[in-house]
C-alpha positions as CSV (number, residue, x, y, z in Angstrom):
1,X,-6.6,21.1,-2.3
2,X,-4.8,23.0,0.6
3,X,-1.0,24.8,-0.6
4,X,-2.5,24.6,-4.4
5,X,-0.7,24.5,-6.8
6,X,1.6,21.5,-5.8
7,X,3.9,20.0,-7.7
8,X,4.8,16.1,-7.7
9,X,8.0,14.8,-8.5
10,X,7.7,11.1,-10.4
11,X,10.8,9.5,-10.4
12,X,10.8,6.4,-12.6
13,X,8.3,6.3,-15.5
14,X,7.7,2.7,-16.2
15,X,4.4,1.3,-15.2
16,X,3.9,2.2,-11.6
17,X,5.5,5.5,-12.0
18,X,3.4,6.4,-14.8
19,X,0.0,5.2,-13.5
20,X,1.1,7.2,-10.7
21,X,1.9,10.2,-12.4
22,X,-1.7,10.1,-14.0
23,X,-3.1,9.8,-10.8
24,X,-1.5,12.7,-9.3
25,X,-2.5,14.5,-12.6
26,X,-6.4,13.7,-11.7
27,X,-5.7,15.0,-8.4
28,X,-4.8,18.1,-9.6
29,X,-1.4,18.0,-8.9
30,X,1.4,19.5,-11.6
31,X,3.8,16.8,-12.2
32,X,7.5,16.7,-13.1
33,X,8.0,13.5,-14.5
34,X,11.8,11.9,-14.8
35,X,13.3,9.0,-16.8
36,X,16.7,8.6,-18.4
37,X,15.0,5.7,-20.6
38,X,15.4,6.8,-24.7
39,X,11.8,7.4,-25.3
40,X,10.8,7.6,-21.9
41,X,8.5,10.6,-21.9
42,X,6.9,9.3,-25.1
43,X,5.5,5.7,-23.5
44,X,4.8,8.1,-20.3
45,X,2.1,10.8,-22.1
46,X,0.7,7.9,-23.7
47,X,0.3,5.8,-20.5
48,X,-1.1,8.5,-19.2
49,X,-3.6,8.6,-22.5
50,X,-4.8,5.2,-21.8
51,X,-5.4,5.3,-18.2
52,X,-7.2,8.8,-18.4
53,X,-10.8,7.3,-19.0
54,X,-10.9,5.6,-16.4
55,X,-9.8,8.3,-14.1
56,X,-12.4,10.5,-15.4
57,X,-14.9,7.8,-15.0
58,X,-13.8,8.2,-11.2
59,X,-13.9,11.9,-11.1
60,X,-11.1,14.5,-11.2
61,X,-10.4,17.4,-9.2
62,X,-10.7,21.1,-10.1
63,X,-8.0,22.1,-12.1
64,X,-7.0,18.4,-13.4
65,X,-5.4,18.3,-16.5
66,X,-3.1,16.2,-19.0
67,X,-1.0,19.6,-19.2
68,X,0.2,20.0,-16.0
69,X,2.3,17.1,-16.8
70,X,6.4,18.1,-17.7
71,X,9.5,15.9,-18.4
72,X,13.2,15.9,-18.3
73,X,15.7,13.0,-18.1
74,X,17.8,15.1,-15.5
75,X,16.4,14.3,-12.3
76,X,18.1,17.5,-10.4
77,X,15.3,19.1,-13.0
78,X,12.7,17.7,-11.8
79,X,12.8,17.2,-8.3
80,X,14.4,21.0,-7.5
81,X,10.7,22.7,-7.0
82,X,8.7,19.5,-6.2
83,X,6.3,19.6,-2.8
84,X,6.7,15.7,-3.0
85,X,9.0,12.9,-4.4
86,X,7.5,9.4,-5.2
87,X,10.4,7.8,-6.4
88,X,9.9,4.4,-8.4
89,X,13.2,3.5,-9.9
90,X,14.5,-0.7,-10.4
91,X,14.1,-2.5,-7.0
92,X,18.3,-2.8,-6.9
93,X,19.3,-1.5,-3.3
94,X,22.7,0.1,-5.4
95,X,20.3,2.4,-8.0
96,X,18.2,3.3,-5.4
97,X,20.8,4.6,-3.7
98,X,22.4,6.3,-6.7
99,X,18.6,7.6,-7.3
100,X,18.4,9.0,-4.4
101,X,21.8,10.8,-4.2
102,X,20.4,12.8,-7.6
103,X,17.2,13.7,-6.2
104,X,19.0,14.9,-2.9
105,X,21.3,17.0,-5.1
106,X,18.5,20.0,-5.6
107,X,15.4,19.0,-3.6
108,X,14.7,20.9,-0.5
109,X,16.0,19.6,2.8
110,X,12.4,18.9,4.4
111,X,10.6,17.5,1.2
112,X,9.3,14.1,1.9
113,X,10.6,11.5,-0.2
114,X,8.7,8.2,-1.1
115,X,9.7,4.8,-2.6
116,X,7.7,2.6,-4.4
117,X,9.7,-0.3,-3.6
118,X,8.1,-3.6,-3.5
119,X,10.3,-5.1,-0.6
120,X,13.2,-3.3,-0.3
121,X,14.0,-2.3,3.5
122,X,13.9,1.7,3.4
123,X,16.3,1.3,6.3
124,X,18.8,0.0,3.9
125,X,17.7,2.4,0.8
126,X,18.3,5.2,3.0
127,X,21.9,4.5,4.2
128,X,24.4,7.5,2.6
129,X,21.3,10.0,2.2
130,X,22.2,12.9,3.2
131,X,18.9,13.7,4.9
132,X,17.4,10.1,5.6
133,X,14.8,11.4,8.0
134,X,12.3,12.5,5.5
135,X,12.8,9.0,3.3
136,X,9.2,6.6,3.5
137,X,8.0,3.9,2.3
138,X,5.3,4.6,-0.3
139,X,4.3,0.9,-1.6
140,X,1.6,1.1,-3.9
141,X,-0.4,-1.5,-5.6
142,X,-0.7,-2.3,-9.3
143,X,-2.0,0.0,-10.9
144,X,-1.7,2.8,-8.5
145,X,-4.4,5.0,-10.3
146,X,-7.4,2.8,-9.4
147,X,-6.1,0.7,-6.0
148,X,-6.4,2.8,-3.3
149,X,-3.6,0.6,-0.9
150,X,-0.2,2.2,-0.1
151,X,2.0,0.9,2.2
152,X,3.9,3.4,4.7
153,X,6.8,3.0,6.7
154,X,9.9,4.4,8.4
155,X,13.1,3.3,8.2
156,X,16.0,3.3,10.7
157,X,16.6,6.9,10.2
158,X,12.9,7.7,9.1
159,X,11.6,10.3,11.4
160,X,8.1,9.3,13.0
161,X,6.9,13.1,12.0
162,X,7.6,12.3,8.4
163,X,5.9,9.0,8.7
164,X,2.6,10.9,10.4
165,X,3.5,13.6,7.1
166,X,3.3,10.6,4.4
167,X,0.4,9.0,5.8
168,X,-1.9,12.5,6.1
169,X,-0.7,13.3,2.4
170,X,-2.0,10.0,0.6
171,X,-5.1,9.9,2.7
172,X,-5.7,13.7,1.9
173,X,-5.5,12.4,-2.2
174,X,-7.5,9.7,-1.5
175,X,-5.6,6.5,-1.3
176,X,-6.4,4.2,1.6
177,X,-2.6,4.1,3.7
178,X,-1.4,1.7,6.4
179,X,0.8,2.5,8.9
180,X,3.5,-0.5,9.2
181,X,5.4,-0.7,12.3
182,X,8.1,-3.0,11.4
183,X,10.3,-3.9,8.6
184,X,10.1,-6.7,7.3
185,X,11.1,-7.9,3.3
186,X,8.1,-7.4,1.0
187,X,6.0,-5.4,3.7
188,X,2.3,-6.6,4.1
189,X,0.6,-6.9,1.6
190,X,3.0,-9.0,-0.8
191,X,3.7,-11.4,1.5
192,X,0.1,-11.9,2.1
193,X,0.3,-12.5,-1.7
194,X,3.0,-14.6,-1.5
195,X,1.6,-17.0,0.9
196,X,-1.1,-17.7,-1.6
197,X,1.1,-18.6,-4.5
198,X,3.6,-20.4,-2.5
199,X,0.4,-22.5,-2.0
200,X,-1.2,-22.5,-5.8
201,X,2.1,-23.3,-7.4
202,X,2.0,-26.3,-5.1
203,X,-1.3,-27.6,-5.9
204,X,-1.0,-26.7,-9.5
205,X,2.5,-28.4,-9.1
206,X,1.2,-31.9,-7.4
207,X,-1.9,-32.0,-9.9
208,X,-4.5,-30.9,-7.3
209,X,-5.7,-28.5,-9.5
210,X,-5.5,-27.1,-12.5
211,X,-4.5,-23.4,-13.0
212,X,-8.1,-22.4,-14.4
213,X,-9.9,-23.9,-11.2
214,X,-7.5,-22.2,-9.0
215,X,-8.4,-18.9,-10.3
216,X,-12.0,-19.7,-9.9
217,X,-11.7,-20.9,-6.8
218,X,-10.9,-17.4,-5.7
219,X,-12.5,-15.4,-8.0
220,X,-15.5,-16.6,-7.0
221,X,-14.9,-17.6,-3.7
222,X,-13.1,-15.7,-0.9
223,X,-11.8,-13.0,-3.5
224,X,-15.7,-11.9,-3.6
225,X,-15.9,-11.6,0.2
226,X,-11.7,-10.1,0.7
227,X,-12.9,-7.2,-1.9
228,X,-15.5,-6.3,0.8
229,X,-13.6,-7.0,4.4
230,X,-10.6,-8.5,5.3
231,X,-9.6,-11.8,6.1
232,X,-9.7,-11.1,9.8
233,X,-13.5,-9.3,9.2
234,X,-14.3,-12.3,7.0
235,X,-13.3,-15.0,9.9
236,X,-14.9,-12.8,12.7
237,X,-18.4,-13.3,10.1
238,X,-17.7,-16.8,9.8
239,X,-18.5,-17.4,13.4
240,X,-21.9,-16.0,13.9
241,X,-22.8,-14.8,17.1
242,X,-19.3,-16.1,18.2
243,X,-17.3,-14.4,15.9
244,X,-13.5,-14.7,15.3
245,X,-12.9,-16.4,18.8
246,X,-16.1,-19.7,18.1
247,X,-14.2,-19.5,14.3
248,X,-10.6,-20.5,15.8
249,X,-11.7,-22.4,18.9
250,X,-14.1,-24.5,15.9
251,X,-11.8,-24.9,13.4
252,X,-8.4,-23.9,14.4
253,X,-7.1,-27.7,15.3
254,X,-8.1,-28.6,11.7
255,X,-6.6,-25.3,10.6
256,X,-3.3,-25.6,12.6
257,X,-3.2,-29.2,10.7
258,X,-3.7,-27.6,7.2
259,X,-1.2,-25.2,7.8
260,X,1.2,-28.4,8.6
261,X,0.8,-30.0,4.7
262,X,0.9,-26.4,2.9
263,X,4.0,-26.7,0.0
264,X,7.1,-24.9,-0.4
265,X,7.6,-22.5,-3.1
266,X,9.6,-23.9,-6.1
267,X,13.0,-24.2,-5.5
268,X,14.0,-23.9,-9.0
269,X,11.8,-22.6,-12.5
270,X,11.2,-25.8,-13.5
271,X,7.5,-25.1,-12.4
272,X,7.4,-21.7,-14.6
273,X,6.4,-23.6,-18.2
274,X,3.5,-25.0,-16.5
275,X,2.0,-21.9,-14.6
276,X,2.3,-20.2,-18.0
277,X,0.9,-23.2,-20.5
278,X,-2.2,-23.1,-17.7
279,X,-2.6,-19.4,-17.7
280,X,-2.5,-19.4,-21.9
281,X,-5.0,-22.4,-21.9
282,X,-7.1,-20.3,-19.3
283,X,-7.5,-17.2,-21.7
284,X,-7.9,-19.1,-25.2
285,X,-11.1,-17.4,-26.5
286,X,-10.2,-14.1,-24.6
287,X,-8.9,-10.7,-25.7
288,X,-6.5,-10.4,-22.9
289,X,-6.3,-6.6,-23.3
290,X,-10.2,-6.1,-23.2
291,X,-10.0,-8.3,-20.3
292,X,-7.9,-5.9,-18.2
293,X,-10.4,-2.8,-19.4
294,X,-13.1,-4.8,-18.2
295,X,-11.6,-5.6,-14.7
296,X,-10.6,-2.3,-14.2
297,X,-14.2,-0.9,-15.1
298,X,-15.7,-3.7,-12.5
299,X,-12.6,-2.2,-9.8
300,X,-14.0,1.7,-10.7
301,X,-17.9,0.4,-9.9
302,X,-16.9,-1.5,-7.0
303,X,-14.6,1.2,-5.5
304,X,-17.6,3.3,-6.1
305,X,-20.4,0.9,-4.5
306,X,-18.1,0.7,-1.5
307,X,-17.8,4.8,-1.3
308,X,-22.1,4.1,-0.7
309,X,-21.5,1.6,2.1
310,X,-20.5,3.7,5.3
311,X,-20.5,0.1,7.4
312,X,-17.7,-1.1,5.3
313,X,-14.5,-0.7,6.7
């Protein structure tokens, strides 16, 4: 990689920062890994153990390695020589802030800073840095060493330079960015996510559907086809010759009428007990941990069968 040897500063070692941290490892990256959690460093390395297969299965770059990977609880440590910050501490706005103020404290003025946050607003993040041009949104998605999506934005005081900066970097280590142009809560792709199970905890919920047939339902429906092209590639498909415009000129009175009897999200957690008693009865007979190994084996061969298809966004 250009500028070799790099260093990455990981901020946060709980899931995400950890499966980021190995990712950056299999780039080739050295990484200075922070967490004042007792036994932090510990859970990290052996994160980093068990997601290390499957990165290898995917290919590592020259000069990869397990060892390039050091730790210290003091964030001023860790940040003071890094190229790059992806910072992935609790979404609360206040430790974010009080994050950032330590990583400011001995990082270089023009080293690019990026959240993980799931729906925080960088603009708000970023108020009382001393250098909030170079802060970015850096969404990833779970787990950020096989999913390829991160989310990039600008805040308020975001430069756009730094934004161009962030989005050349993660597509230069292989991740597939998007650009978004305004803030919003959640970003993109969660509240894409969220308008789904707004929807299934409503049918669940009213006794449409159970919590197994849901699951199927996408699984094995449109979840086959939105792993290959989007929803807006999928309806432009759906329409034949006509594409997207026959699609909504067809079926976008019975659509707009849909849309009018969709449900609320629960109000209250009364609904949680019977999400989970579905989701338990849904896995009896299943290792649920050999589960997730398989799924992420099927992401690795599908990421790789997609790599083959040059006519696939």
């Amino acid at each position: 990689m250009s500028n070799a040897p790099r260093t990455i500063a990981v901020v946060g070692t709980g899931v995400i920062g950890a499966s980021w941290a190995a990712y950056y490892l299999a780039r080739g990256f050295k990484v200075a890994a922070s967490d004042p959690a007792e036994g932090a460093e510990g859970r990290l390395r052996a994160m980093i153990d068990e997601f290390w297969p499957a990165l290898e299965t995917i290919g590592l770059a020259d000069g990869a390695s397990r060892k390039n990977l050091t730790f210290s609880a003091s964030i001023p440590d860790v940040v003071h020589e890094a190229d790059f910050v992806q910072e992935n501490g609790p979404e609360r706005l206040e430790i974010k802030r009080s994050v950032l103020a330590e990583i400011e404290t001995s990082l270089a003025q023009d080293t690019l800073i990026a959240s993980s946050s799931s729906g925080l607003l960088i603009s708000e993040v970023q108020e009382g840095m001393k250098h909030p041009e170079r802060m970015v949104l850096g969404h990833p998605f779970n787990p950020p060493h096989l999913i390829p999506l991160v989310e990039v934005l600008g805040g308020r005081h975001t430069s756009l330079e730094n934004v161009d900066k962030a989005l050349a970097f993660y597509t230069e280590i292989g991740k597939k960015p998007i650009r978004i142009n305004k803030e919003v809560p959640g970003h993109v792709a969660n509240r894409l996510q969220t308008a789904l199970w707004r929807e299934m905890f409503h049918l669940v919920s009213t006794g449409v559907a159970s919590v197994k047939d849901i699951d199927t339902a996408i699984s094995q429906g449109p979840g086959l086809r939105w792993a290959l092209l989007g929803p807006f590639l999928n309806l432009h498909a759906s329409g034949g010759s006509g594409g997207i415009t026959h699609v909504l000129e067809h079926l976008g009175p019975a659509m707009r009428e849909w849309s009018r009897s969709l449900g609320e999200y629960p109000e209250t957690d009364d609904y949680i007990t019977t999400m989970a008693e579905g989701v338990e009865e849904e896995l009896s007979g299943f290792d649920w941990t050999e589960t997730l190994r398989e799924r992420d084996e099927l992401v690795i061969r599908l990421l790789d069968a997609k790599k083959d298809s040059p006519q696939i966004p």
